[in-house]
C-alpha positions in Angstrom: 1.0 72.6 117.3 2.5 69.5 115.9 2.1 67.6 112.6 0.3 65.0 114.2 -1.7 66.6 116.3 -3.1 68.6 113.2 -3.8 65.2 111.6 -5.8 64.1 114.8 -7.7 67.2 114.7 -8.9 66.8 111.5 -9.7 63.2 111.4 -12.3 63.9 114.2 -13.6 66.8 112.7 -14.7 64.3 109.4 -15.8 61.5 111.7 -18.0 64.4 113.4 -19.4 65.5 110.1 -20.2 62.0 109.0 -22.0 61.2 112.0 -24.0 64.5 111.2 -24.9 63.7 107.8 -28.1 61.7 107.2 -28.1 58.6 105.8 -29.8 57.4 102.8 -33.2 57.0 103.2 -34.8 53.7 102.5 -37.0 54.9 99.4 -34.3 56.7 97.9 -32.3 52.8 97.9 -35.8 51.1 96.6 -36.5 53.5 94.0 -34.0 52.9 91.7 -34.4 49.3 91.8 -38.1 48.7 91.6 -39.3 48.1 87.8 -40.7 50.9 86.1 -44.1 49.1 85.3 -46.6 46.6 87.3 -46.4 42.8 86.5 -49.7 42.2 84.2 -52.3 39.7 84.6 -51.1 35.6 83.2 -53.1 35.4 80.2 -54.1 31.8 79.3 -55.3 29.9 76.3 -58.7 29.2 75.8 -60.2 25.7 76.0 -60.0 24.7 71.9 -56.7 26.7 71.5 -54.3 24.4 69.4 -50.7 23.8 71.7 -48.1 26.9 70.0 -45.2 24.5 69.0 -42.8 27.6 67.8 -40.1 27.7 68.0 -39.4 23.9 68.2 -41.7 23.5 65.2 -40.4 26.5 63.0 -43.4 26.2 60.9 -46.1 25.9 63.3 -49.4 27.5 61.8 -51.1 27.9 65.2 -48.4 31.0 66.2 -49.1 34.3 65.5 -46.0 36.2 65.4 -46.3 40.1 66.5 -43.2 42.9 65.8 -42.4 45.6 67.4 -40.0 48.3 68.3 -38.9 48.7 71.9 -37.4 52.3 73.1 -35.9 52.1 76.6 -34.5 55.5 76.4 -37.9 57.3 75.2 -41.7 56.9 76.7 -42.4 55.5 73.6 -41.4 52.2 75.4 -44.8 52.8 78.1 -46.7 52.7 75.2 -45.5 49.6 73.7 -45.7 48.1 77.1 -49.6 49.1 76.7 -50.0 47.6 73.4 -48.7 44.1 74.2 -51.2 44.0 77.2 -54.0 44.9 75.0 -53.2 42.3 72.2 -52.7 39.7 75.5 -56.1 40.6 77.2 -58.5 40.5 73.9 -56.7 37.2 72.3 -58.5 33.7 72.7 -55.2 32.3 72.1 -52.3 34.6 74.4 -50.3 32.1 74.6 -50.1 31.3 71.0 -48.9 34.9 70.4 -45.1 35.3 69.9 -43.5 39.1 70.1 -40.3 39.7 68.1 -38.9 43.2 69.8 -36.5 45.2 67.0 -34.5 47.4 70.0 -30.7 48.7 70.2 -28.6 45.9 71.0 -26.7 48.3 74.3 -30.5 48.6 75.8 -31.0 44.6 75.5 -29.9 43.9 79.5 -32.3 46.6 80.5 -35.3 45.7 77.9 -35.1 41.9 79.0 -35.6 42.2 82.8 -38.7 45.2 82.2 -40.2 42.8 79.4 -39.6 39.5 81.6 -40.7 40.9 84.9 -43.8 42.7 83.5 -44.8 40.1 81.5 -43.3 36.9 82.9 -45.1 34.1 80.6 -44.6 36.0 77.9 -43.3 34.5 74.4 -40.8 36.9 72.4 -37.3 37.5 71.7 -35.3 40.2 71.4 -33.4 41.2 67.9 -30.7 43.6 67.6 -31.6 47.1 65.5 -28.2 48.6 64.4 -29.2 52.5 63.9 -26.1 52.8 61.6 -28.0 50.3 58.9 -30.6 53.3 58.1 -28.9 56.2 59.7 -27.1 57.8 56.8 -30.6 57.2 54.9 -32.3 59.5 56.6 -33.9 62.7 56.0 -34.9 65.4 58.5 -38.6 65.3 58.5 -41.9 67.5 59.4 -42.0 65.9 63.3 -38.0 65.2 65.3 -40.1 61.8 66.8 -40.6 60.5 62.9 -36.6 60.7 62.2 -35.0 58.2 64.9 -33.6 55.1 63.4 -35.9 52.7 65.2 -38.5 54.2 63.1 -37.1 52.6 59.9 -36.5 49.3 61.5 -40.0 47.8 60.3 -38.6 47.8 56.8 -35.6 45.2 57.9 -38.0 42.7 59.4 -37.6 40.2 56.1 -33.7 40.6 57.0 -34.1 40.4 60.9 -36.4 37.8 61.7 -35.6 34.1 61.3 -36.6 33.2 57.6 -38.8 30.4 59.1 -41.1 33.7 60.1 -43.1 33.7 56.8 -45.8 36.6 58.0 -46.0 39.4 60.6 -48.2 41.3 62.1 -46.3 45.0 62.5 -47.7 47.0 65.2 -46.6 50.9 66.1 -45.8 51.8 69.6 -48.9 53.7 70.3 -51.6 52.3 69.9 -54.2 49.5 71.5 -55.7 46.2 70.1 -59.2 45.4 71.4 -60.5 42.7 69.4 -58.9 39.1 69.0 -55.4 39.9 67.0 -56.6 35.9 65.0 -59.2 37.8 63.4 -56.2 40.4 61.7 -53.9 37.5 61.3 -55.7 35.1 59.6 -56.9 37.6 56.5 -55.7 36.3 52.9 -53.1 38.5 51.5 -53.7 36.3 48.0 -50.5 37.7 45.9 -50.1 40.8 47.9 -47.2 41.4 49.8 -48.6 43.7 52.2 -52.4 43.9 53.7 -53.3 47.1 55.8 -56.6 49.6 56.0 -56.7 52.1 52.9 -58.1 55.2 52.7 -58.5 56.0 49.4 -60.9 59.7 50.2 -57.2 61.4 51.5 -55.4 63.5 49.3 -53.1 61.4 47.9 -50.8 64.2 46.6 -50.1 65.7 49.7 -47.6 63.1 51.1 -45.5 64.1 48.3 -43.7 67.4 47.3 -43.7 69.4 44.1 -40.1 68.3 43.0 -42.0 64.7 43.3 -44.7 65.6 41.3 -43.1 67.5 38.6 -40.3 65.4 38.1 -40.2 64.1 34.6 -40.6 60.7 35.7 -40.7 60.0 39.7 -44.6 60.1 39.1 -44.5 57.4 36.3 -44.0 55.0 39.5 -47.6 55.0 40.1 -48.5 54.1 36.8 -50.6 51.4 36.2 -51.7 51.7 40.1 -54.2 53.1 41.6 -52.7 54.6 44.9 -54.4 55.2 47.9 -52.9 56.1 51.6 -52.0 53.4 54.3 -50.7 53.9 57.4 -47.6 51.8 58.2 -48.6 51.6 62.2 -50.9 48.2 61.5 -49.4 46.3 58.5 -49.5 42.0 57.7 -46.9 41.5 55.9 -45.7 38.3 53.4 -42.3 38.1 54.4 -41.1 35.3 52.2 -42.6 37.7 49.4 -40.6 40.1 50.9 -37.5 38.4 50.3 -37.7 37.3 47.3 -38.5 40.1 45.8 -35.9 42.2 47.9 -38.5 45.1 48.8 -35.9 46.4 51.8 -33.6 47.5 48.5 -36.7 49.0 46.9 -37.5 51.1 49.9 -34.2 52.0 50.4 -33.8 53.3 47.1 -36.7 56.3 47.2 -34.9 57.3 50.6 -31.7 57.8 48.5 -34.0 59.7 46.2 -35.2 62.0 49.0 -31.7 62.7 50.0 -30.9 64.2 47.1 -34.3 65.6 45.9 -36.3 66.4 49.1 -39.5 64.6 47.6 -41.5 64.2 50.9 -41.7 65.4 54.6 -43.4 62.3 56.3 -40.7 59.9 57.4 -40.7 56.2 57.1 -44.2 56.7 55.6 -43.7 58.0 52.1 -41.3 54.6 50.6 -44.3 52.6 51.7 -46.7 54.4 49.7 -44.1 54.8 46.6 -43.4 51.3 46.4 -46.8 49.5 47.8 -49.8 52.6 47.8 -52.0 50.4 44.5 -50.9 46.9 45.7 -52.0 46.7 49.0 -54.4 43.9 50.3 -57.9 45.9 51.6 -57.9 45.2 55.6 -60.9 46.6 57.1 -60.6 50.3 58.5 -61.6 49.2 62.0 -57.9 47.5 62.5 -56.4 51.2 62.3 -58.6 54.0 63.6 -55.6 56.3 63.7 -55.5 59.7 63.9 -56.2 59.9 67.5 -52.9 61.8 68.1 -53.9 64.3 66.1 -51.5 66.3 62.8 -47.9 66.3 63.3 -47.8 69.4 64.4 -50.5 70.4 67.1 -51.4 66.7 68.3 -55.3 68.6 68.9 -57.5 65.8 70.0 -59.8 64.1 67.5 -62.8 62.0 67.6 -63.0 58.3 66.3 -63.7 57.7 62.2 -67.4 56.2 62.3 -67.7 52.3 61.9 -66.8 49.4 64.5 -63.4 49.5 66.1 -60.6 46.6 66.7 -57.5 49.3 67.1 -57.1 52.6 68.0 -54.2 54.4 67.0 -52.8 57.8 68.5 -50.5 58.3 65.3 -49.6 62.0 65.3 -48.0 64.4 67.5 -50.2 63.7 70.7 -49.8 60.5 72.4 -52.1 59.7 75.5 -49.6 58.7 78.0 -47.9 62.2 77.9 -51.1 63.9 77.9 -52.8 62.1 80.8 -50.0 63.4 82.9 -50.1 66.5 82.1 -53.5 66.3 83.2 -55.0 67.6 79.7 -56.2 64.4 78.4 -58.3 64.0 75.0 -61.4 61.9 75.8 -60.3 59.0 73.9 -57.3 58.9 75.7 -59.4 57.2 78.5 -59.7 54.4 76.4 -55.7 53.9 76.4 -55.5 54.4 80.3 -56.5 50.9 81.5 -53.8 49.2 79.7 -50.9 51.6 81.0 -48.7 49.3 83.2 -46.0 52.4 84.3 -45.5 52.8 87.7 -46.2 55.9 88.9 -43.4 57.4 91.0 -46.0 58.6 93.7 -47.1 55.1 93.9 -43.9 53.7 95.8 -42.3 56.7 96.8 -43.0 59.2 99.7 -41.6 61.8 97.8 
């Protein structure tokens, strides 16, 4: 047979496969471009809400300024997504409410359109989190989840934030604010730098290891304090304080300490209490019921501390989005469900 006729042969025989093949179906194509989470609910201001003037005026008291991490490459982000609705549902003033987002700058394209097109009146912006600032500060801890970078990013707020931001709220990933966030904002710090719920009935000498404690002098830093345990997932924080008194170098120095000495197990947690636990403004416990996750190991569930509630916290290994789909929810995890805005994929897709 000739050259050409083999060249003929086998140009119909591809044109005949093609024709075979199926073609992309429809939802395939749609999937991948419909956003991973439903648009929430406007939230608007409430008739005797002052008019937010931030950013224009920088120094505008009516804004409450919110920060938080934003993961797009781990579910952490669901929960985040779940924690801004909550603060937007319960405010009286949503629209005086400004987010500042600490994220990756390479995730930024993908974090603005999921932020914008889930919440689309939204105030916040977007600051870049460089994981090699903290990375080679880091210790391997009890739980993998408690040793990414973005979990040390709370203690560059002072650096990251415009220095017109003179207070922040902090707020963890995953939890859920169901009181007016005013009421948290507006508490007096007097000369404190940092206000959060202590619980002073917890063993304080368990966030720290023998080397700390029988060091001949890394326990001398508590003198003249009386420490008690905070949890770092709800904080109010002075940042003009902050500055200038450079507490991002103090922090940074006991993780240097714990590099060479292994002194703790816990994270991000343990600087906090080294350098704050004994001068921390009182909040009141019902702006942190946390717990809800469970230890860092198991993530059993756990019921809520008594007393009123404002924010529930699933710190711990067990968080409530992955257990409701696993089907093995907690009880309190109902309480998280109506704020999860993730799209479900059986909820636009045949498959």
């Amino acid at each position: 047979m000739p050259p050409e006729n083999h060249i003929i042969t086998t140009v119909l025989l591809l044109l005949f496969l093609l024709i075979l093949l199926p073609l992309p179906s429809p939802t395939t194509a749609t999937t991948t471009d419909t956003p991973k989470f439903r648009e929430a609910p406007a939230f608007r201001n409430g008739k005797n809400c002052p008019i937010s003037k931030w950013p224009k005026n920088p120094y505008d008291p009516s804004t409450i300024h919110i920060a938080m991490t934003l993961d797009y490459s781990s579910p952490y982000l669901r929960g985040s997504i779940a924690g801004v609705l909550s603060v937007l549902q319960h405010s009286t003033c949503p629209e005086n409410t400004f987010f500042h987002f600490l994220a990756v700058h390479r995730h930024f394209n993908h974090l603005n359109k999921t932020i914008t097109s889930t919440f689309p009146y939204l105030n916040f912006n977007l600051y870049n989190f460089n994981p090699n600032l903290v990375r080679h500060l880091i210790s391997s801890s009890i739980r993998r989840a408690l040793d990414q970078p973005l979990n040390y990013a709370r203690i560059y707020l002072a650096d990251l934030l415009p220095a017109t931001v003179n207070r922040i709220i902090y707020l963890d990933s995953d939890l859920i604010v169901v009181d007016d966030v005013d009421k948290l904002w507006n508490i007096e710090l007097n000369d404190r730098v940092l206000g959060a719920p202590e619980y002073c009935h917890a063993n304080f000498t368990h966030y720290f290891t023998h080397k700390f404690w029988f060091h001949p002098t890394f326990p001398n830093t508590f003198e003249n304090r009386t420490p008690c345990y905070f949890n770092t997932g709800v904080m109010v924080i002075d940042l003009q304080k902050w500055r200038n008194d450079d507490y991002t170098q103090k922090l940074e120095h006991w993780m240097r300490v714990q590099k060479r000495y292994r002194i703790y197990e816990l994270g991000s947690l343990p600087p906090f209490l080294l350098v704050f636990a004994g001068n921390v403004k009182q909040v009141e416990h019902r702006w942190n019921q946390h717990g809800l996750g469970g230890d860092n190991l198991e993530g059993q569930c756990r019921d809520l501390h008594p007393g009123p509630v404002s924010l529930l916290h699933w710190s711990g290994k067990g968080k409530p989005w992955l257990r409701l789909d696993s089907k093995k929810p907690c009880p309190l995890d109902s309480l998280w469900a109506p704020y999860d805005l993730f799209r479900h994929q059986s909820l636009f897709s045949d498959s």
